[in-house]
N, CA, C and O of each residue as an XYZ file, in Angstrom:
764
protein
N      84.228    -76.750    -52.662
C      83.937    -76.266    -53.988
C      83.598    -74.767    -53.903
O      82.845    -74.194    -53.115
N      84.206    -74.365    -54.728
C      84.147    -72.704    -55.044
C      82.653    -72.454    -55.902
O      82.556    -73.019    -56.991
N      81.638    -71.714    -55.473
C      80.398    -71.359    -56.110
C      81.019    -69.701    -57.021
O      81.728    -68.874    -56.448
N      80.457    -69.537    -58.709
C      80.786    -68.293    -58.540
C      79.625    -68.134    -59.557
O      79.399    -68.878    -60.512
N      78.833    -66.880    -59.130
C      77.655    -66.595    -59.892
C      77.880    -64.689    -60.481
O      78.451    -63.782    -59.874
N      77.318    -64.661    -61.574
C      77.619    -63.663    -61.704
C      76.261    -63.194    -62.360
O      75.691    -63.582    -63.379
N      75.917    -62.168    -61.374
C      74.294    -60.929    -61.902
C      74.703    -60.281    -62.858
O      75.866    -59.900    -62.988
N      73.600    -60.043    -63.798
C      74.012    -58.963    -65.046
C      72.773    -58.318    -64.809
O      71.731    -58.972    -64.773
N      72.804    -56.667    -64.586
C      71.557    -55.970    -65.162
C      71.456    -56.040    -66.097
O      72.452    -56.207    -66.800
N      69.822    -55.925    -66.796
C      69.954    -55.592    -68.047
C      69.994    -54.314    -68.537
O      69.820    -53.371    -67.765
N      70.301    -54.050    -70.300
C      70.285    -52.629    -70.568
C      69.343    -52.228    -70.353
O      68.470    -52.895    -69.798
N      69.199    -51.089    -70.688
C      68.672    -49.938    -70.792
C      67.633    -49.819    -71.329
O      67.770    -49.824    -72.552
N      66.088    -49.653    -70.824
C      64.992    -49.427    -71.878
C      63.866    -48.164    -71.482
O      63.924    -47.074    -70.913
N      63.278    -48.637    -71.853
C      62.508    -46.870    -71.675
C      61.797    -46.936    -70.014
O      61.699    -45.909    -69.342
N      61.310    -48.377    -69.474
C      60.727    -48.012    -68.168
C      62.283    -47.646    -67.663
O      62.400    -46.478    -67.290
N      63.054    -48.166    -67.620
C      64.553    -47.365    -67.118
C      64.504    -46.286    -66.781
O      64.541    -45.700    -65.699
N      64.372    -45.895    -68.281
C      65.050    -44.466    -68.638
C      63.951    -43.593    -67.998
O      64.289    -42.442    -67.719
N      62.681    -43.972    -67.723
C      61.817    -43.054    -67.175
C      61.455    -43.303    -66.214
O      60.335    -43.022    -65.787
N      62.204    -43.815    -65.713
C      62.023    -44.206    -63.951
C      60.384    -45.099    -63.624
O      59.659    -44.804    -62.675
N      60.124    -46.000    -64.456
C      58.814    -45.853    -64.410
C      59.049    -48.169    -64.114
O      59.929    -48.914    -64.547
N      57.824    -48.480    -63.251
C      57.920    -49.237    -63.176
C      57.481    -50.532    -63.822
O      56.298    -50.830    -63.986
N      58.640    -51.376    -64.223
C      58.825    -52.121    -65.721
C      57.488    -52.823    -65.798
O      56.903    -53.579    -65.022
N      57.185    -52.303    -67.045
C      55.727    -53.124    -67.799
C      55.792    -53.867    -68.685
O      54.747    -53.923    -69.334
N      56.848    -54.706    -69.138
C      57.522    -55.538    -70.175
C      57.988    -54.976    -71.258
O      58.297    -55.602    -72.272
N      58.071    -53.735    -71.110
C      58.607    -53.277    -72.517
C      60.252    -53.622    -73.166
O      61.201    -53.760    -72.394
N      60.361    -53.697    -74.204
C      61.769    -53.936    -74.403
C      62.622    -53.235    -74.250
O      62.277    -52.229    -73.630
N      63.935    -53.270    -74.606
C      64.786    -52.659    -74.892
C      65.074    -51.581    -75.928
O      64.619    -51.634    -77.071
N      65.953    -50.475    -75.415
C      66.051    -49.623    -76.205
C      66.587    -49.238    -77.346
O      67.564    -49.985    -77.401
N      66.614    -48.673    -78.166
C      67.774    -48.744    -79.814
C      69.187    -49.007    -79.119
O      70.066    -49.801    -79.455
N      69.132    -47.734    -77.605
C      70.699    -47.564    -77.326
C      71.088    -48.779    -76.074
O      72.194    -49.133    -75.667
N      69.962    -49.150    -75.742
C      70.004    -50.645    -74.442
C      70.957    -51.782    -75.224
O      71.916    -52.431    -74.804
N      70.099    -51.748    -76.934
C      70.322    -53.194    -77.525
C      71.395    -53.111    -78.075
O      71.998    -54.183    -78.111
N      72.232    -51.706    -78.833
C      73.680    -51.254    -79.100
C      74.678    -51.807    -78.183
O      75.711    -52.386    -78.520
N      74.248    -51.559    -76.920
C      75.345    -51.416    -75.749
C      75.586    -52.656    -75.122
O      76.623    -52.768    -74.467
N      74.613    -53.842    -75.231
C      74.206    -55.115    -74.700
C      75.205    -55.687    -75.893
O      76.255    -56.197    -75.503
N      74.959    -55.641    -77.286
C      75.359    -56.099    -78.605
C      77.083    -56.181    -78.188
O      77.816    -57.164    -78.074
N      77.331    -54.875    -78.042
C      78.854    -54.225    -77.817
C      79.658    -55.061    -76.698
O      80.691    -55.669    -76.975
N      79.273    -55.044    -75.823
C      79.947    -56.202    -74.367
C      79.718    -57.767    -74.942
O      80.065    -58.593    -74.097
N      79.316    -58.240    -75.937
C      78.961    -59.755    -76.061
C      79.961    -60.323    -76.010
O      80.060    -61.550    -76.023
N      81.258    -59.203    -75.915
C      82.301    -60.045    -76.563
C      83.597    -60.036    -74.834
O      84.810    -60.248    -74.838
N      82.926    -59.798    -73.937
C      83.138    -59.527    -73.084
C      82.844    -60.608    -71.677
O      83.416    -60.633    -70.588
N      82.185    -61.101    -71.992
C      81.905    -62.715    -71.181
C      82.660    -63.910    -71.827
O      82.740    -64.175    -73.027
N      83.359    -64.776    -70.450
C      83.635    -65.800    -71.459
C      82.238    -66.783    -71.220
O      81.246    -66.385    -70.608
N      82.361    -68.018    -71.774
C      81.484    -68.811    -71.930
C      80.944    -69.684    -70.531
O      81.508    -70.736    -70.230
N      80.086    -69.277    -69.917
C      79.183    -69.786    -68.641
C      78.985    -71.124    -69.223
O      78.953    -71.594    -70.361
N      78.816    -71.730    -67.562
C      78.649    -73.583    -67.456
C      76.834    -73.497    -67.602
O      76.056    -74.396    -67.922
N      76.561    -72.105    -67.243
C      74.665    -72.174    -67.160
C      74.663    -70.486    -67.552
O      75.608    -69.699    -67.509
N      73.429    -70.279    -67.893
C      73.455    -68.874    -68.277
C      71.759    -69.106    -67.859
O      71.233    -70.087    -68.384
N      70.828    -68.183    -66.874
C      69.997    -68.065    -67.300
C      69.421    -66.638    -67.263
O      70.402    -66.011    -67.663
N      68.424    -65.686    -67.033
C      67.631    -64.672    -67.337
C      66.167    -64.466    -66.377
O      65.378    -65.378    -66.126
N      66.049    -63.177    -65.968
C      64.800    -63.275    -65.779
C      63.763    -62.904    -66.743
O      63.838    -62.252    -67.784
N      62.510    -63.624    -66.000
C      61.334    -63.820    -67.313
C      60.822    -62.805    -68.013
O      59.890    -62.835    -68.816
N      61.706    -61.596    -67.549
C      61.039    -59.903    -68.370
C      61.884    -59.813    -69.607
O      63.105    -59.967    -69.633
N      61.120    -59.554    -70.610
C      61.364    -58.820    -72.098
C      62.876    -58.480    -72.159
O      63.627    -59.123    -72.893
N      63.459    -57.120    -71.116
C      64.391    -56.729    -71.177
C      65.394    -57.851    -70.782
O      66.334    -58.040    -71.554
N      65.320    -58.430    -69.935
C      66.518    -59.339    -69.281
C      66.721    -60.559    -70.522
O      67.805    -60.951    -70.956
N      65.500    -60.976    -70.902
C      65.960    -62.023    -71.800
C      66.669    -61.442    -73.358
O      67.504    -61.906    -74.134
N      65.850    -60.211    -73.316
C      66.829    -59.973    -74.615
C      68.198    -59.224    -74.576
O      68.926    -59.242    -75.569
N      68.646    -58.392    -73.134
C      70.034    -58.168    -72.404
C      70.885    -60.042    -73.055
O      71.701    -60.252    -73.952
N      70.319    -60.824    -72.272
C      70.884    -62.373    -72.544
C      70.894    -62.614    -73.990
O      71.771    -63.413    -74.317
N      70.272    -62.221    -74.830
C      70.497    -63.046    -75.982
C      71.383    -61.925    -76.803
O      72.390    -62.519    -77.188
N      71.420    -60.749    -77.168
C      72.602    -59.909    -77.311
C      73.465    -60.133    -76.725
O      74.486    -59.948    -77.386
N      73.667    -60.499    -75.649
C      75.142    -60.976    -74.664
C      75.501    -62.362    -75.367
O      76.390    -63.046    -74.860
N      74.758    -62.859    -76.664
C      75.283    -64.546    -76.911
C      75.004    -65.497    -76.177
O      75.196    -66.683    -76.442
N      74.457    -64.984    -75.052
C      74.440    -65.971    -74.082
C      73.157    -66.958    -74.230
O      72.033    -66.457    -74.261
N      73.348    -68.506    -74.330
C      72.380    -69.225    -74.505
C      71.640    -69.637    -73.056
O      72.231    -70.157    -72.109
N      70.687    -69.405    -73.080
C      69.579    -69.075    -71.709
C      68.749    -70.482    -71.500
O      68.036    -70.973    -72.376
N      68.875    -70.819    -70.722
C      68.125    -72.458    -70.146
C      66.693    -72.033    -70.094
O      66.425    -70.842    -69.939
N      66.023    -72.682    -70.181
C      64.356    -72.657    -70.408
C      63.862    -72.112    -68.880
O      62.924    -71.319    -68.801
N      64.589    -72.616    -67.642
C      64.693    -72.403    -66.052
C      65.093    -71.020    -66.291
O      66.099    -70.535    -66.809
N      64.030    -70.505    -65.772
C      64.258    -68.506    -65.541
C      65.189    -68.131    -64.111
O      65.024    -68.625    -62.995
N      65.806    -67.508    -64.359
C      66.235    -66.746    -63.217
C      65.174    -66.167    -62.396
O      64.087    -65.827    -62.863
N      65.605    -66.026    -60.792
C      64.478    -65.083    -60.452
C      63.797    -63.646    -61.274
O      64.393    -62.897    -62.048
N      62.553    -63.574    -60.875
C      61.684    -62.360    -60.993
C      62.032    -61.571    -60.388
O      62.412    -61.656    -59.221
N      61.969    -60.523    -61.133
C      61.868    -59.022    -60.177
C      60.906    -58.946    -59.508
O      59.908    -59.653    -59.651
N      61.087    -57.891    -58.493
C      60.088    -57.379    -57.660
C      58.931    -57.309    -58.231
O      58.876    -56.525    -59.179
N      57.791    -57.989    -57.909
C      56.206    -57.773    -58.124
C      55.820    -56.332    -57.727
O      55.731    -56.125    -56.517
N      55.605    -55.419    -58.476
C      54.768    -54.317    -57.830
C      53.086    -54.133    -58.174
O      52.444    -53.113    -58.420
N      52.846    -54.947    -58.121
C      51.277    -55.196    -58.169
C      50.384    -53.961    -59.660
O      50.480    -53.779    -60.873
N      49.568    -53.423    -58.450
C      48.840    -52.289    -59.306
C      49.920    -50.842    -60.028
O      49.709    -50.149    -61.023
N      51.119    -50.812    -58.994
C      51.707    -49.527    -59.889
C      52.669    -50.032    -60.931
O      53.669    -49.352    -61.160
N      52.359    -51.786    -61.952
C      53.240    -51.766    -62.980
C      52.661    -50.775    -64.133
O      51.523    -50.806    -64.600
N      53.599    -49.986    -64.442
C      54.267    -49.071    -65.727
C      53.704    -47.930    -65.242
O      53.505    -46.958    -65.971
N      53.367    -47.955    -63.841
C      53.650    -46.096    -63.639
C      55.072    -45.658    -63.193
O      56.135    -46.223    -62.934
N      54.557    -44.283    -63.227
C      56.033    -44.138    -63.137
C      56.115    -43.977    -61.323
O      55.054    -43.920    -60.701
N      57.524    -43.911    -60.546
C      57.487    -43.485    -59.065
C      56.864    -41.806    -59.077
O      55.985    -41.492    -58.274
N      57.294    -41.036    -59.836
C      56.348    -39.569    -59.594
C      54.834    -39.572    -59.860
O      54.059    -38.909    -59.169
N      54.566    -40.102    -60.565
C      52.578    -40.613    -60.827
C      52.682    -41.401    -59.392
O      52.088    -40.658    -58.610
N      53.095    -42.411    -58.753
C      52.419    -43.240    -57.528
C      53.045    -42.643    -56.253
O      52.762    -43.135    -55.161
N      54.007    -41.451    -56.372
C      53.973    -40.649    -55.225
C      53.153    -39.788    -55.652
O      52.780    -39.478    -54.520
N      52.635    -39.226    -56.213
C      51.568    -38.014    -56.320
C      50.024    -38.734    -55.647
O      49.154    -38.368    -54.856
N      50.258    -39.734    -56.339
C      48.278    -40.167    -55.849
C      48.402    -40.945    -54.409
O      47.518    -40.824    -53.560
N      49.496    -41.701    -54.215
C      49.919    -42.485    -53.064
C      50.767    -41.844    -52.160
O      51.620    -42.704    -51.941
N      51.022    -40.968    -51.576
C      52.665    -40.153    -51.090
C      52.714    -41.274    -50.099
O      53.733    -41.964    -50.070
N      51.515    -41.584    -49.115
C      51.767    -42.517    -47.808
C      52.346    -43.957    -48.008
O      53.284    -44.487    -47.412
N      51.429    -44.523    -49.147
C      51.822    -45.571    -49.196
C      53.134    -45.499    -49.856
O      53.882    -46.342    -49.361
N      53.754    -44.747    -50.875
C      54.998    -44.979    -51.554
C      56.168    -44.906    -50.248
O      57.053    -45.750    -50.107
N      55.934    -43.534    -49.204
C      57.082    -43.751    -47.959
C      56.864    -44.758    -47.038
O      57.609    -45.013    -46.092
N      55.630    -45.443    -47.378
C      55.667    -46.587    -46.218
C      56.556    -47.555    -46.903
O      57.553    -47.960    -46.305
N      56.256    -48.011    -48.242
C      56.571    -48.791    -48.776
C      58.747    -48.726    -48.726
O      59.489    -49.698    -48.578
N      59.080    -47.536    -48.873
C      60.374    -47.712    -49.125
C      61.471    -46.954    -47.281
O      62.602    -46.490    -47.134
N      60.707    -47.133    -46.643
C      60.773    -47.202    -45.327
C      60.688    -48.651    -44.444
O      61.382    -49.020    -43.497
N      59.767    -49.199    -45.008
C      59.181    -50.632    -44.501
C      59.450    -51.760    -45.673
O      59.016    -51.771    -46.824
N      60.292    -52.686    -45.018
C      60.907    -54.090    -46.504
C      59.532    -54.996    -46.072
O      59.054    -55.839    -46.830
N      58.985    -54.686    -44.747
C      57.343    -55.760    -45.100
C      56.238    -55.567    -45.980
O      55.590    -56.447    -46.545
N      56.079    -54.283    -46.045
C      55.212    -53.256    -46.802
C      54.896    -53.548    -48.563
O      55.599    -53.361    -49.556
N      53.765    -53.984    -48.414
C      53.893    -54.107    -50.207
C      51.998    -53.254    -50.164
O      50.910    -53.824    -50.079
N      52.269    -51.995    -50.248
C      50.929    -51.267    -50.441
C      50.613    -51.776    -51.687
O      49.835    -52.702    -51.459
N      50.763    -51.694    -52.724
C      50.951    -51.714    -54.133
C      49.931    -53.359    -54.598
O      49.286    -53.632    -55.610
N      50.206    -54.164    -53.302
C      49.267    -55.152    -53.520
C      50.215    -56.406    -54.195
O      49.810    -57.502    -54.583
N      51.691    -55.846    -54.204
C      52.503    -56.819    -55.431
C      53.142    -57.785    -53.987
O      52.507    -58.286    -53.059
N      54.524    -57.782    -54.245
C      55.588    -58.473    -53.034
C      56.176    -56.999    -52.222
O      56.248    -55.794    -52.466
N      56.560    -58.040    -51.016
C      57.403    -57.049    -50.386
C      58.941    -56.682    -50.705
O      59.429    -57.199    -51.710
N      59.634    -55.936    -50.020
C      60.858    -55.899    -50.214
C      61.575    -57.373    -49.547
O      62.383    -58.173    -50.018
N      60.936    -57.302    -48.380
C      61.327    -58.788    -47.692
C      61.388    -60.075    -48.492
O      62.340    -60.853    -48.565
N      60.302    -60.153    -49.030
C      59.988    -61.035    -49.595
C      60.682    -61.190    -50.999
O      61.189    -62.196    -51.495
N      60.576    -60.032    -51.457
C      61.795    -60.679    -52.428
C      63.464    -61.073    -52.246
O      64.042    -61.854    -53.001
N      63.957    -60.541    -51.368
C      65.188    -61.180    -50.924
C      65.105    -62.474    -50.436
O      65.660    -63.476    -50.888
N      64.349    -62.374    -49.453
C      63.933    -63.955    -48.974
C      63.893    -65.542    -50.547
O      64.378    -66.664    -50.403
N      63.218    -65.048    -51.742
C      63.509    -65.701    -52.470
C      64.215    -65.338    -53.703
O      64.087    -65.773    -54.847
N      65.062    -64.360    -53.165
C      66.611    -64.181    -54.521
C      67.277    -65.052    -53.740
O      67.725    -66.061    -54.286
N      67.549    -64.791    -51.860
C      68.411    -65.870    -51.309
C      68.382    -67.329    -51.596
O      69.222    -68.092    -52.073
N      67.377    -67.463    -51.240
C      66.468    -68.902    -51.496
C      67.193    -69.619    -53.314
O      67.809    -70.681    -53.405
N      66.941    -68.878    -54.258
C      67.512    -68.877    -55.460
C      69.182    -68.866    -55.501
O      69.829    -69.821    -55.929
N      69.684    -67.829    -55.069
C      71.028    -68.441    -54.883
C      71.596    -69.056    -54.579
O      72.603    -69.345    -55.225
N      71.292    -69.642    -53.383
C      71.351    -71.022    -52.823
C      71.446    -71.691    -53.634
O      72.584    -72.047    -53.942
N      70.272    -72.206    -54.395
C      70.379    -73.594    -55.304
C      71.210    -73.090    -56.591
O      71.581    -73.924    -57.417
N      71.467    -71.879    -56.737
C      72.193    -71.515    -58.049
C      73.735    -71.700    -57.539
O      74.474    -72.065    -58.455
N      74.236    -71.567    -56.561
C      75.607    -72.127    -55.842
C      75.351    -73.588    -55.731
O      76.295    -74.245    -56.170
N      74.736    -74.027    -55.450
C      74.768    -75.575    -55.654
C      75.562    -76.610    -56.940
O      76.331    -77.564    -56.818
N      75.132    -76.107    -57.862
C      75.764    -76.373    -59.207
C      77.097    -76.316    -59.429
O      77.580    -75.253    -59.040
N      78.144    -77.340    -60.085
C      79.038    -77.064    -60.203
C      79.093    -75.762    -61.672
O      78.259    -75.533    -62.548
N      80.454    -75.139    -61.396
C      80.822    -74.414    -62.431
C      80.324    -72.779    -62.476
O      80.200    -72.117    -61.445
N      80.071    -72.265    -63.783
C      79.952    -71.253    -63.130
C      78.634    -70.381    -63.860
O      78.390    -70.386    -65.066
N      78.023    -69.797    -63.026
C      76.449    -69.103    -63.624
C      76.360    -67.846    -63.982
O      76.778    -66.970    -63.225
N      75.861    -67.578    -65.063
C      75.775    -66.182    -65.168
C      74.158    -65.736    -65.421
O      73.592    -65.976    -66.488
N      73.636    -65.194    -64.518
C      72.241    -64.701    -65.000
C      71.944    -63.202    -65.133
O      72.394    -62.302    -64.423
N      71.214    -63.111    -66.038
C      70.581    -61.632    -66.429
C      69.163    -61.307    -65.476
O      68.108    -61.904    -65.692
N      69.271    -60.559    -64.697
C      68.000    -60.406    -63.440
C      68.045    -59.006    -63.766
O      68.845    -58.298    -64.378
N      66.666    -58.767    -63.026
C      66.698    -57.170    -62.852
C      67.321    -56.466    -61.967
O      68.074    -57.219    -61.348
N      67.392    -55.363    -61.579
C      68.070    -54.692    -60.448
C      68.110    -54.902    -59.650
O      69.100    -55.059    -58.935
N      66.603    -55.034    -59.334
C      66.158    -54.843    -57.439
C      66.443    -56.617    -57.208
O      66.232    -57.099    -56.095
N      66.878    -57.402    -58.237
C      67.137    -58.940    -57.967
C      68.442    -59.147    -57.334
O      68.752    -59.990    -56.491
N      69.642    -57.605    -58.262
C      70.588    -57.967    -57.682
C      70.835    -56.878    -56.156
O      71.775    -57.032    -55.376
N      70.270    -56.320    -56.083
C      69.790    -55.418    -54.491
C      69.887    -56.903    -53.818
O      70.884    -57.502    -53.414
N      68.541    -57.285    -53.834
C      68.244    -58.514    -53.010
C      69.332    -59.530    -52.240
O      69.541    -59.841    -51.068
N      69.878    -59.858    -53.466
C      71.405    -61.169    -53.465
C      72.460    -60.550    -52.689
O      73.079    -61.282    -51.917
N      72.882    -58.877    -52.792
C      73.617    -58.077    -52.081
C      72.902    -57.879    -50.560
O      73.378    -58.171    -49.464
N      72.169    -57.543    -50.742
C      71.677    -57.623    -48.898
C      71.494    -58.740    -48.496
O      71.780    -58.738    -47.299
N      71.116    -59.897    -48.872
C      71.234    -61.117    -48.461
C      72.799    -62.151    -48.148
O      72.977    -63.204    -47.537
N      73.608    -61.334    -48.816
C      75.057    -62.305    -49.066
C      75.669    -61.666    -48.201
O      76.390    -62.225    -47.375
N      75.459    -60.218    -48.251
C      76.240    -59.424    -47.165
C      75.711    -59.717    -45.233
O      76.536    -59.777    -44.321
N      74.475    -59.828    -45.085
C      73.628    -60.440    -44.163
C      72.857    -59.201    -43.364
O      72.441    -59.285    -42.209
N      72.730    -57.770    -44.419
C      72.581    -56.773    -44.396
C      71.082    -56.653    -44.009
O      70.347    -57.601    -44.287
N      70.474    -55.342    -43.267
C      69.261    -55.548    -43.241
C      68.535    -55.133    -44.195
O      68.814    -54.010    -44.615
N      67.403    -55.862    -44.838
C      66.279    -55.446    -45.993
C      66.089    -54.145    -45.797
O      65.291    -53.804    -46.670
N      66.339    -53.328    -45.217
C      65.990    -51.351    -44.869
C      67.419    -50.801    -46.117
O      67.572    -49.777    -46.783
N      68.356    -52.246    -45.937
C      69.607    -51.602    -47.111
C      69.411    -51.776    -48.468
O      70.171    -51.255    -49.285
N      68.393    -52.509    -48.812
C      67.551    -52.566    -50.168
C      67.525    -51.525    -50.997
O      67.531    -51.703    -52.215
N      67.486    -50.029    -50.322
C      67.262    -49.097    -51.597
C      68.537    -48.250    -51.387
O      68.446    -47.112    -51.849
N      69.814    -48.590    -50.734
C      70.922    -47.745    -50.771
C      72.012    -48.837    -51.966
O      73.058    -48.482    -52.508
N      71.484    -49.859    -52.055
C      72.264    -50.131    -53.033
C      72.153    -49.933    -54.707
O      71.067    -50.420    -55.021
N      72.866    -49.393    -55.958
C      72.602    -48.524    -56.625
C      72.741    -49.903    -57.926
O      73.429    -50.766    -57.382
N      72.521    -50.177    -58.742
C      72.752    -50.573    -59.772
C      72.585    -50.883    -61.224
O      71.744    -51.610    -61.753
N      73.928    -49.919    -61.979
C      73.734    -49.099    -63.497
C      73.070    -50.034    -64.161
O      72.910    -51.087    -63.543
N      72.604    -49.964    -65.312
C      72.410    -50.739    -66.583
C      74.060    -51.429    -66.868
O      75.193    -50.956    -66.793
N      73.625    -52.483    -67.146
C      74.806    -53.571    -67.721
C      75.792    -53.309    -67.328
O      76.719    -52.722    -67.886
N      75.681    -53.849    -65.982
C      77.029    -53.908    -64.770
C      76.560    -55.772    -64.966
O      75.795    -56.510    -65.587
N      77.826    -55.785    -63.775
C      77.948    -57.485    -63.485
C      78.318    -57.011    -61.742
O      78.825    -55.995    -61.266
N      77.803    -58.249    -61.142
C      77.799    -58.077    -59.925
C      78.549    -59.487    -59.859
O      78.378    -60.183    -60.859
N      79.431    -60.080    -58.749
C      80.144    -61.185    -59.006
C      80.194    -61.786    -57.356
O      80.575    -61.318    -56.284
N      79.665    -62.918    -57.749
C      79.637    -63.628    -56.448
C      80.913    -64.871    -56.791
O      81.349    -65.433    -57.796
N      81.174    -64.893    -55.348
C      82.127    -66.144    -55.388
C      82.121    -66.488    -53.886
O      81.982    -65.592    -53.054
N      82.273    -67.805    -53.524
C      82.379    -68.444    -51.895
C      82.352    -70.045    -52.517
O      82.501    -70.747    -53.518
N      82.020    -70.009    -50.997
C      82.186    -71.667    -50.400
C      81.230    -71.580    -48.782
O      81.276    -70.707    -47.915
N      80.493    -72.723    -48.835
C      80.008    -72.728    -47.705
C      79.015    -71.588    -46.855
O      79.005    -71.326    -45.652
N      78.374    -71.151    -47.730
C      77.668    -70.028    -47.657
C      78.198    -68.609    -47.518
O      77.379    -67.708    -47.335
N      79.224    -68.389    -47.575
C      80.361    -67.192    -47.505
C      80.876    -66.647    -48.448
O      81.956    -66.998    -48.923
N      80.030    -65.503    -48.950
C      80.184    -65.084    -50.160
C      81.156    -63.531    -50.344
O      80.851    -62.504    -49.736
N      81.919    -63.595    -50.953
C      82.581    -62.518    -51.679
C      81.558    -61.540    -52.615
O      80.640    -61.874    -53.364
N      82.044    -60.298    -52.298
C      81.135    -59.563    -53.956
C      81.982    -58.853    -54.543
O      83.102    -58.722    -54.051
N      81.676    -58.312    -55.581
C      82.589    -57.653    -56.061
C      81.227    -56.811    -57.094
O      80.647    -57.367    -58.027
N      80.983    -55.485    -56.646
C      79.399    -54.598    -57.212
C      79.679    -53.942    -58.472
O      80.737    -53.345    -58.674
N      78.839    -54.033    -59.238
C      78.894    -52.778    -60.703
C      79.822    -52.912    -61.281
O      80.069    -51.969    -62.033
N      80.780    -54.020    -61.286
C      81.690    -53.634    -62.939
C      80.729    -53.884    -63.973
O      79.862    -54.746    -64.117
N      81.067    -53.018    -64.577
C      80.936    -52.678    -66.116
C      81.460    -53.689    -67.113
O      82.539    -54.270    -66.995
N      80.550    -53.856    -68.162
C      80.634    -55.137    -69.101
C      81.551    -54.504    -69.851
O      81.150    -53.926    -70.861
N      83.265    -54.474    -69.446
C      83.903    -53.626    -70.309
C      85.073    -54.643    -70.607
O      85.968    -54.083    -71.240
N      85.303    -55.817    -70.370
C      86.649    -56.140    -70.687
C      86.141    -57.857    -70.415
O      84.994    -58.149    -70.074
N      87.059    -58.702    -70.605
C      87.016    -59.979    -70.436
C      86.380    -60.255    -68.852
O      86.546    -59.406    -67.977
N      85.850    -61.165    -68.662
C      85.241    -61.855    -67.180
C      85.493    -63.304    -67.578
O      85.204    -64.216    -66.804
C-alpha cells in the first residue's frame, strides 16, 4: 500500500510576518485572502487534519477542508520566548539562542527540543501512513522541517537549513517506510 500525506503551511500572519515566535494569533487580512484563493486547489482528502494553533486551523478551514477533531502535530514548544520576537531573545539571550540553533538537544527556552520534536512529527507520521487513502494536514513549519529530516534520515543539525514559504504543500508518498518528497509547491494548481 502506497501512504501519501501531504503538509500544508499555514498562511501568513503577523507572528510570520515579524519573525516573532507564534503566540496564537490569527491570520492575516492577506494570510486569509491567499488561503481563501487556493481552496480551489486541493482535491478532496480521505482525512484532513490541522495543528492545534489559531493559524493552522483557520489555513484548514479557508482551504474547505473539513478537519477531524484529532489535531495534527504541534509545533515546536518554545517555552518562555512565545511571541517574542528571534531579535528581542537574541539580544537578552545571544548564548542561549546559538546554543539552541547549533544544538537539536538544546531547548534553553525551557519549551521542546529540536530533537524532540522530530522524534514526535516521525512518531506522527508513522501512524498518519498507516491509514488507508490519503491525508492532508495543515502543521506549522518547523512540523514540516521535522517530517523532512526525519523521512530523509537527515541529521536534526538539518532542521534549520530547510526553508518553508507560507502555503506551500510538502508531499509525501512511500511504502514501507520509504518515503518520497516532493518540498514547497505552492497551492497553485490542482493536487
Amino acid at each position: 500500500m502506497t501512504s501519501r500525506v501531504m503538509l500544508i503551511s499555514p498562511a501568513m500572519n503577523a507572528a510570520l510576518r515579524e519573525a516573532r515566535f507564534d503566540d496564537g494569533c490569527p491570520l492575516d487580512p492577506s494570510g486569509l485572502r491567499a488561503a481563501r484563493a487556493a481552496a480551489d486547489t486541493l482535491k478532496s482528502p480521505d482525512r484532513a487534519l490541522a495543528s492545534p494553533t489559531a493559524r493552522c486551523r483557520e489555513t484548514a478551514a479557508a482551504l474547505g477542508l473539513d478537519i477531524e477533531e484529532t489535531p495534527g502535530p504541534a509545533g515546536l514548544d518554545v517555552g518562555r520566548w512565545r511571541g517574542a520576537t528571534l531579535t528581542e531573545v537574541s539580544a537578552d539571550e545571544p548564548e542561549a539562542v546559538a546554543r539552541w540553533l547549533t544544538d537539536p538537544e538544546s531547548a534553553p527556552h525551557g519549551g521542546e527540543s529540536v530533537r524532540a520534536l522530530c522524534d514526535r512529527a516521525g512518531l506522527w507520521l508513522d501512524a498518519a501512513a498507516s491509514d488507508d487513502g490519503r491525508v492532508v494536514a495543515v502543521v506549522e513549519p518547523e512540523v514540516v522541517r521535522a517530517v523532512v529530516v526525519r523521512v530523509l534520515g537527515a541529521p536534526e543539525s538539518a532542521f534549520w537549513r530547510v526553508d518553508v514559504p507560507p502555503l506551500t504543500a510538502t508531499e509525501l508518498s512511500g511504502r514501507g517506510g520509504r518515503w518520497n518528497v516532493r518540498v514547497g509547491r505552492a497551492l497553485e494548481g490542482p493536487f
